[in-house]
C-alpha positions in Angstrom: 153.3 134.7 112.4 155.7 135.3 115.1 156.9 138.5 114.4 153.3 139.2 113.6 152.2 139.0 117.0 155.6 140.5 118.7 155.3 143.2 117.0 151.2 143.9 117.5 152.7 143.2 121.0 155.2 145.5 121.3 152.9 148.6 119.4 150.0 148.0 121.9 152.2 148.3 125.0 154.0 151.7 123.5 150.5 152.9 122.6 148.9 152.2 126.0 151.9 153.8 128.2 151.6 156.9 125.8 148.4 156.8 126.6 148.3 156.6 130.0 151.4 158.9 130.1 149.2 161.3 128.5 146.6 161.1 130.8 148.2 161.3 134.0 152.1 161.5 133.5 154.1 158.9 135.7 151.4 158.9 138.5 149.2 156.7 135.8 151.0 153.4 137.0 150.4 151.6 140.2 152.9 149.3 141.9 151.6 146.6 144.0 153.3 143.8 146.3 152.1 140.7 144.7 152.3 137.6 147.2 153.5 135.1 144.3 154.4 134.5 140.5 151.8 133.2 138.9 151.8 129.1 138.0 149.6 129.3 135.0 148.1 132.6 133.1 146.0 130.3 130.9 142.1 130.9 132.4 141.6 126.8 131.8 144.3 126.1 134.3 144.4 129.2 136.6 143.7 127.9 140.3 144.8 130.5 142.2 144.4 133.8 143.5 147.6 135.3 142.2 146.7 133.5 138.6 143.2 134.6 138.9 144.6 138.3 139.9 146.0 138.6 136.2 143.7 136.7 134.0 140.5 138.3 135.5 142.1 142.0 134.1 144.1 140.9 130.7 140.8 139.2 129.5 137.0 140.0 129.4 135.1 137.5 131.5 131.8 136.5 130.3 129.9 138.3 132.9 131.3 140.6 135.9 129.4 140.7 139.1 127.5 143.5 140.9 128.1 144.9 144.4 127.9 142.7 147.6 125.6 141.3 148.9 123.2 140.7 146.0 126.8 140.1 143.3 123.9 140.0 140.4 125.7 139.1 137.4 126.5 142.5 135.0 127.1 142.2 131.1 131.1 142.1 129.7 131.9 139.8 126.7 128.1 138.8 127.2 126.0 142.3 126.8 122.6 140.5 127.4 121.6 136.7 128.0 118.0 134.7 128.0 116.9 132.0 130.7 114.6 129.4 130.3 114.8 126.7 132.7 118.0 124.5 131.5 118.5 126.4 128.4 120.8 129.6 128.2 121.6 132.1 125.7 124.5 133.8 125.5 124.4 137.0 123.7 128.2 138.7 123.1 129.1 142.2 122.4 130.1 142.8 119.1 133.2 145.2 119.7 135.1 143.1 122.0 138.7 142.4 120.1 141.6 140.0 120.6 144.6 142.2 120.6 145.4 140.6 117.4 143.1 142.7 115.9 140.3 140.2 115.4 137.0 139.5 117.3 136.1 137.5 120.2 133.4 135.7 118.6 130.9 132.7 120.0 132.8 130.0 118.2 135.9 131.1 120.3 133.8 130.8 123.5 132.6 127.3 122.4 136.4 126.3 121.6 137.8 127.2 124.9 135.4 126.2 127.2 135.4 122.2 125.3 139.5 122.6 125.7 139.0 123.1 129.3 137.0 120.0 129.3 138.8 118.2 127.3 140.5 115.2 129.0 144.1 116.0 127.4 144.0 119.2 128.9 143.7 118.0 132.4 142.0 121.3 133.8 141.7 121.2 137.5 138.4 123.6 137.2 137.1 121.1 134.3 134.3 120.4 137.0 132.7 123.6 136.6 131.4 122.9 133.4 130.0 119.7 135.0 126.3 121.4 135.5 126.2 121.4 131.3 124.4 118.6 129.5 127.5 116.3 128.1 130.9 118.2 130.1 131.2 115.6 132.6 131.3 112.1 130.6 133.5 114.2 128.1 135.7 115.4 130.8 135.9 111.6 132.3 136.8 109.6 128.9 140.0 108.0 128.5 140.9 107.0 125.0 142.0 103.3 126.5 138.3 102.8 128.6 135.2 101.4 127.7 134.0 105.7 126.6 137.0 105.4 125.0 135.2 107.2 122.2 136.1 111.2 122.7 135.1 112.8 119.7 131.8 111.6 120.0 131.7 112.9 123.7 132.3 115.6 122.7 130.2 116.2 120.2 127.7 115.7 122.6 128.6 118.6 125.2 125.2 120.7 124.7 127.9 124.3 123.9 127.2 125.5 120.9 127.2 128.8 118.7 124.7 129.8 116.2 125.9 132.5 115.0 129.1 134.7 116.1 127.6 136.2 118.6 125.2 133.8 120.3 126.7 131.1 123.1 123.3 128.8 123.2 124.0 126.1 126.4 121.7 123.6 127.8 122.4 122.6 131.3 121.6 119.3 133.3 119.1 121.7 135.7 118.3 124.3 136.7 120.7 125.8 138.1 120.1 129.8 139.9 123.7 130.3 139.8 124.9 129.5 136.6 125.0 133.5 135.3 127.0 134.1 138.3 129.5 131.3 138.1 130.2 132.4 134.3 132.1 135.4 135.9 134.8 132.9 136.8 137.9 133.0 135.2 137.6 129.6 133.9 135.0 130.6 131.6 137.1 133.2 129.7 137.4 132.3 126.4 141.7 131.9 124.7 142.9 132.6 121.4 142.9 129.3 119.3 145.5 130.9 116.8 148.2 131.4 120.2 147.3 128.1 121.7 148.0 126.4 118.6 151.0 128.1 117.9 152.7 128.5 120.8 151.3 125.9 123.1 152.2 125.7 127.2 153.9 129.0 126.3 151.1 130.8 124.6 151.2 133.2 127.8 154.5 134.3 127.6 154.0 138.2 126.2 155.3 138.3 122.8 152.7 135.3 122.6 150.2 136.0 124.8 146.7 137.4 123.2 144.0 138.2 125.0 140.9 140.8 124.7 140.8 142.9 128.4 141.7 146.2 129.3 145.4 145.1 129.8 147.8 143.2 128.5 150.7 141.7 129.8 153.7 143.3 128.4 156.5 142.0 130.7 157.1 139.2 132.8 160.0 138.0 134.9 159.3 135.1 136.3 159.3 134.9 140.1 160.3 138.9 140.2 157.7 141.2 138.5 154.8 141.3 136.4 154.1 144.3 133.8 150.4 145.0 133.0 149.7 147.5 130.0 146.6 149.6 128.9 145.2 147.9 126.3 143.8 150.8 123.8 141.8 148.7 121.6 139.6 147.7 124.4 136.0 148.4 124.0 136.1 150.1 127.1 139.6 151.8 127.3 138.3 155.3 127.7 137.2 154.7 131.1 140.7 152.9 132.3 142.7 155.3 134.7 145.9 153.9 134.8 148.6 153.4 132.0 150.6 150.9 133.9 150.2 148.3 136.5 153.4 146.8 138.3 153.1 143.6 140.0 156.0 142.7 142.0 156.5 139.7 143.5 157.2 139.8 147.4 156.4 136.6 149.2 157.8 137.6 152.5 155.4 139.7 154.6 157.9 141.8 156.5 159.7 143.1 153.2 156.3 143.9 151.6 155.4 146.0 154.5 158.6 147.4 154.3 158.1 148.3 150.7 155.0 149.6 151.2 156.4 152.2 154.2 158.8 153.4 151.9 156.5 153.9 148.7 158.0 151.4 147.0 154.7 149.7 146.6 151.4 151.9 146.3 149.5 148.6 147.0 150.5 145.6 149.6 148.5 142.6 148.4 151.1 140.2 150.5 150.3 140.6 153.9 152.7 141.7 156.9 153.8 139.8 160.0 150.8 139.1 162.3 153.0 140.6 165.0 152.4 143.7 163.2 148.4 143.9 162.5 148.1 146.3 165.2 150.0 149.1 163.9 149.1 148.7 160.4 145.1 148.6 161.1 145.1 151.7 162.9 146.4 153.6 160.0 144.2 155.6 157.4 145.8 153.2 154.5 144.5 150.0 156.1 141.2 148.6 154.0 139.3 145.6 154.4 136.5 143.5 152.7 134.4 140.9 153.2 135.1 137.8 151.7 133.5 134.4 150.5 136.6 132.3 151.9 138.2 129.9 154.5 141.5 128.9 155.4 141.9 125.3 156.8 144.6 122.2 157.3 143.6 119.4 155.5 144.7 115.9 155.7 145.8 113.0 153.2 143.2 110.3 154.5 145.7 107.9 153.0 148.0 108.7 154.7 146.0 109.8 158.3 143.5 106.9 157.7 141.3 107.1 160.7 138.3 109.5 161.0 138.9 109.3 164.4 142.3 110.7 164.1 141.7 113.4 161.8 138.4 114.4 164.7 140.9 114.4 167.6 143.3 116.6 165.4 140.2 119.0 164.2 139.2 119.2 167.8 142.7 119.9 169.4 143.1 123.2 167.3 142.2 126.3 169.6 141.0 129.1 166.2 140.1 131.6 168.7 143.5 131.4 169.6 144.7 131.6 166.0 142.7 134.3 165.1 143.6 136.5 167.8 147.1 136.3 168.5 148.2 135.4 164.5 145.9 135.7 162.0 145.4 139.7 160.0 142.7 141.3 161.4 139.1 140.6 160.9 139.3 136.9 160.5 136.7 134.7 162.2 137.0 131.5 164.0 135.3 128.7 161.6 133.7 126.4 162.9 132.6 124.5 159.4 134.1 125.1 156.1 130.9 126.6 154.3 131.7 130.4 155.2 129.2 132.0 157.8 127.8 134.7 154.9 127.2 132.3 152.4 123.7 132.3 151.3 121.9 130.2 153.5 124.6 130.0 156.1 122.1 130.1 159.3 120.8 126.5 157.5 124.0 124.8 156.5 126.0 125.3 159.4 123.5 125.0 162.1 124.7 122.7 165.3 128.4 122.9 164.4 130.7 119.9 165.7 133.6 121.9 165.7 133.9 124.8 168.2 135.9 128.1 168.3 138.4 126.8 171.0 140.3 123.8 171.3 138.8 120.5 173.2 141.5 118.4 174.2 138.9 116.2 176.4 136.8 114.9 173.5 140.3 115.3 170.9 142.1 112.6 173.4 138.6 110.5 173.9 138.3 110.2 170.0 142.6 109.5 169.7 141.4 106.1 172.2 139.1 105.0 169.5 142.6 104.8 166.9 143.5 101.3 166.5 146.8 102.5 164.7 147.3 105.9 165.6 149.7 107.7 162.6 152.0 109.1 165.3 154.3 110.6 163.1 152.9 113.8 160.7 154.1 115.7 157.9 152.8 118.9 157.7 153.4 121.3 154.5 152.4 125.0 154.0 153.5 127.4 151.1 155.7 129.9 152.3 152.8 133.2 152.3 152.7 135.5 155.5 151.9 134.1 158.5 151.7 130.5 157.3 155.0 129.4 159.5 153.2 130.6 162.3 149.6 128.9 161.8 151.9 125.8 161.0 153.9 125.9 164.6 150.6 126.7 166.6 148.9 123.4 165.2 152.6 121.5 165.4 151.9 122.3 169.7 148.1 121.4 169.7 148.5 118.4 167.7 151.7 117.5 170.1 149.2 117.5 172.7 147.8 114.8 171.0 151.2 112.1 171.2 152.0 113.4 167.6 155.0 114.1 166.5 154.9 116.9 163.8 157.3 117.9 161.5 156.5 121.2 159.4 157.7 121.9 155.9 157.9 125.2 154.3 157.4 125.4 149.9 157.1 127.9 147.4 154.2 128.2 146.1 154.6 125.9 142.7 156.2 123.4 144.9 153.5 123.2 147.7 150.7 123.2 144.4 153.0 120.2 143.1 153.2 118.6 146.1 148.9 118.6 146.9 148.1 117.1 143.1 145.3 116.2 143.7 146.4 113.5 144.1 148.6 114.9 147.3 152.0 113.2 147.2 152.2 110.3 149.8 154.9 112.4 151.6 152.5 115.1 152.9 150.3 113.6 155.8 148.7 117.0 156.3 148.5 120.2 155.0 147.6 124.1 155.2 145.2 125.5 152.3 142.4 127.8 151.8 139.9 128.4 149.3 137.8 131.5 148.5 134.7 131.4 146.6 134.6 131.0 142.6 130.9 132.5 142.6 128.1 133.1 145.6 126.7 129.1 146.3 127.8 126.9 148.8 127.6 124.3 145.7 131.3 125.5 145.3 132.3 125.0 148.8 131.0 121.8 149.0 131.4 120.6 145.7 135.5 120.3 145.6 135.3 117.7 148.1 133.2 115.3 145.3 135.4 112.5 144.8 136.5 113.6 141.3 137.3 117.3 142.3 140.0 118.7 140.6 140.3 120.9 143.7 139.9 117.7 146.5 143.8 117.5 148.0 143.0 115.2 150.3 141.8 111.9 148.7 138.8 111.8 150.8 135.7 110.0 148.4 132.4 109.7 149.7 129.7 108.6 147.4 127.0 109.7 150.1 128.0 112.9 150.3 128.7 113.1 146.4 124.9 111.6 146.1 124.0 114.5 148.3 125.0 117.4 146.3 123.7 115.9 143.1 120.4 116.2 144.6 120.9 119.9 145.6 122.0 120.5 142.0 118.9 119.4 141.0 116.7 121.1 144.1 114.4 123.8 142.4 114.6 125.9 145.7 117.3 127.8 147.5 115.7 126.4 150.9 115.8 122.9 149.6 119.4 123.0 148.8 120.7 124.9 152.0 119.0 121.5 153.5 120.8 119.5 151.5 124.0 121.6 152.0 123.6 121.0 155.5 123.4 117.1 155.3 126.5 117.2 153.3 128.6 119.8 155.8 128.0 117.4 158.3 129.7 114.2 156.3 132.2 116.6 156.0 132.8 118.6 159.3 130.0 117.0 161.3 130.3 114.3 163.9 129.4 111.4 162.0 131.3 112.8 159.4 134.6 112.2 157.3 136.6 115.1 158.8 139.5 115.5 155.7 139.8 119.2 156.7 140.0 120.9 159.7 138.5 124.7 159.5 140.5 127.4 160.9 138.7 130.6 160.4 136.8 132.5 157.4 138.5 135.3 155.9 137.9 138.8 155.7 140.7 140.6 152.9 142.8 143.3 153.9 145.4 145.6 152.4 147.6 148.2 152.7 146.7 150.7 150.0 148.6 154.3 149.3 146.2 157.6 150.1 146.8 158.8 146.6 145.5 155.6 145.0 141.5 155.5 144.4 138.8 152.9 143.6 140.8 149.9 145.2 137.9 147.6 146.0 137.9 143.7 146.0 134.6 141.6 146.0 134.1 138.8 148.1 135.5 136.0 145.2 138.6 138.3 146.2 138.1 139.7 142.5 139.7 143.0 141.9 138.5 145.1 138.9 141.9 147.5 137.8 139.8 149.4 135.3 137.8 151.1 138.3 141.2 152.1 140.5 143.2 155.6 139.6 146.3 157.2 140.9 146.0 160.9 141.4 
């Protein structure tokens, strides 16, 4: 079976360079500066951007979504789907192919979204399966606990198919945005035959099998990335390019650089902050709105005191940050739900946190601290601009009596290092998250106390209680309410503070004159089949 595959491997890559050679000679591939190797191509266990970035175009997601602002959800592997109340049916295109040769069928939808469940598989994303009748309690059990009964756990986990090409799925509510959060990469179905076979390495190409409009045909860890037209895609005839190159730069000066030269058609790294005024007054600068938030968070067992973590919150001037560091276009956040989320005007109304630094009420709330944590270990990965937002919140927080030492990772290291749970060495940190579909239920929701996406230990059964309530609210207005309670435990003044909001993104490239279609929604999701190279 081995060869097998290699070999299919190997044919589809010749076939889909010949094809894009055809099409457009050498100008059919597209070189982009790609901010970081990818920890984990497998869509159960994908958490990041650069991850995300790969899957979302090697594989056919359930659904896609429309244009901002309305992102309605559009058909892929699913060509049509029925609603009625808690029940939803899932009807798949019959043409979609593995790149094995076989079809994506329902049963293969069913098997990967109850492996990304599964407990064995330890999926941070498990909880987005949690609004479905059965996921969580199957997610939860642990062979040596009192549900120590799996199997029938899962056997319980309301996914089920039919036929071959009918997903049928009960959920716990419901919920508006369930057809819009299936256009996550989580829900992309895997090839059982590769994942048996070849297990933790099933991505590696040679291995890998998937069913989008590329494949991946090279990859050299921590160096490049080699995306290939996939001809047996249902929709290859409308994919421009032959070839996509994705080479890894995670220093924002030598993308730039890269990019100047035409080494790189697309810089999806960044450039020094020093340099944003140059680069946005040229014709290959683009920017997009974005569902997303970059903020410090901190280890509540290891900065125990809410107090504490206030006075730090409030000692960070973000007007500051956002003008004199951050890329262009960012705002000053002054909660973590993002100011154009749906019902933003209701869930972030009377903010605690304001756009400049207050030392006055940051040293008041540092007198409340019985045992002030005096010494702080702050950790950021090593992406553009980081070291910078890192040293300007070392000085505010000195202001404070704290001493702060910063520590710079790679990527895989600083993803090691947060868990969850974060390792007890990292008092604080920098992160940022950017929406998985258009509901503030997917802010909010990592901070539950069971998260696979919570970094920061924080656990507050109110605020849990909270958003269980809005899962279940029949109205958009009765959830923003909701919403708003819970920012507040969050950010609020009464609240738990185990983040401290910097600003709300807006995405920005550099992108080549001669390259076409480039476009990126705000779930930062970039569709390659719609960009050309002329």
């Amino acid at each position: 079976m081995q060869r097998v595959l290699t070999t299919i491997a190997v044919l589809a890559a010749v076939l889909a360079t010949a094809a894009g050679g055809a099409r457009a000679g050498s100008v059919s591939v597209l070189t982009i500066a790609f901010g970081s190797d990818p920890p984990s191509l497998d869509p159960g266990l994908a958490t990041d951007t650069s991850s995300a970035f790969v899957v979302y175009n090697t594989n056919t997601p359930i659904v896609r979504l429309g244009p901002a602002p309305a992102l309605k959800p559009e058909p892929a592997l699913a060509q049509s789907w029925t609603v009625q109340g808690t029940h939803i049916a899932l009807h798949l295109r019959r043409d979609v192919r593995w790149t094995n040769g076989r079809p994506v069928t329902a049963h293969d939808v069913v098997w990967s979204w109850l492996r990304t469940i599964s407990p064995q598989l330890g999926a941070d994303y498990a909880y987005q399966f949690y609004g479905i009748v059965g996921a969580q309690a199957y997610n939860r059990c642990r062979p040596t606990s009192a549900n120590g009964d799996c199997a029938a756990l899962r056997s319980k986990v309301a996914i089920t198919a039919p036929n071959a090409t009918t997903v049928d799925v009960v959920l716990t509510s419901p919920q508006p945005w369930f057809m819009q959060q299936l256009s996550h990469t989580s829900f992309i179905p895997v090839n059982r035959e590769a994942v048996t076979k070849w297990g933790a390495a099933w991505t590696e190409p040679g291995h890998i099998v998937s069913d989008g409009p590329f494949t991946l045909t090279a990859w050299k860890h921590d160096a490049s990335l080699t995306l290939t037209r996939n001809p047996g895609w249902y929709a290859a005839g409308r994919v421009h390019l032959g070839q996509v190159q994705l080479k890894i730069i995670t220093d924002g000066a030598t993308a730039e650089q890269a990019f100047d030269r035409g080494a790189v058609e697309v810089n999806d790294t960044g450039w020094p902050p020093a340099d944003t005024p140059r680069v946005k007054e040229a014709s290959t600068y683009r920017r997009f709105p974005s569902l997303g938030v970059y903020y410090f968070g901190f280890n509540v067992k290891a900065i125990r005191d809410a107090n504490e973590r206030k006075a730090m919150a409030l000692a960070i001037d973000r007007r500051s940050i956002v003008t004199k560091i951050a890329q262009e276009g960012q705002v000053p956040a002054t909660a973590f739900s993002p100011r154009n989320m749906p019902g933003a005007a209701t869930i972030d109304a009377d903010p605690f946190l304001r756009p400049t630094a207050d030392l006055k009420a940051a040293r008041a709330y540092m007198a409340r601290v019985k045992h002030p944590v005096r010494t702080v270990n702050l950790v950021f990965d090593n992406a553009p601009g980081n070291r910078q937002m890192a040293l300007a919140v070392q000085a505010a927080w000195r202001k404070l009596g704290l001493h702060v030492t910063v520590a710079e990772q790679s990527w895989p290291q600083f993803l090691k290092l947060l868990g969850p749970p974060p390792s007890p060495t990292v008092s604080a940190f920098r992160f940022g998250w950017i929406a998985d579909f258009p509901d503030d239920i997917n802010f909010l929701g990592i901070f539950q106390c069971h998260s696979g996406n919570n970094p920061t230990n924080w656990c507050d059964p109110a605020y849990d209680a909270l958003l269980q309530r809005a899962t279940a609210a029949q109205s958009a207005a009765k959830r923003d309410v909701l919403y708003h309670r819970a920012e507040q435990l969050l950010t609020g003044k009464h609240g738990g503070m185990p983040i401290a909001p910097i600003y709300w993104y807006t995405i920005v490239y550099q992108v080549a004159a001669n390259v076409h279609g480039w476009s990126t929604n705000p779930m930062d999701q970039t569709d390659l089949t719609r960009v050309r190279v002329s």
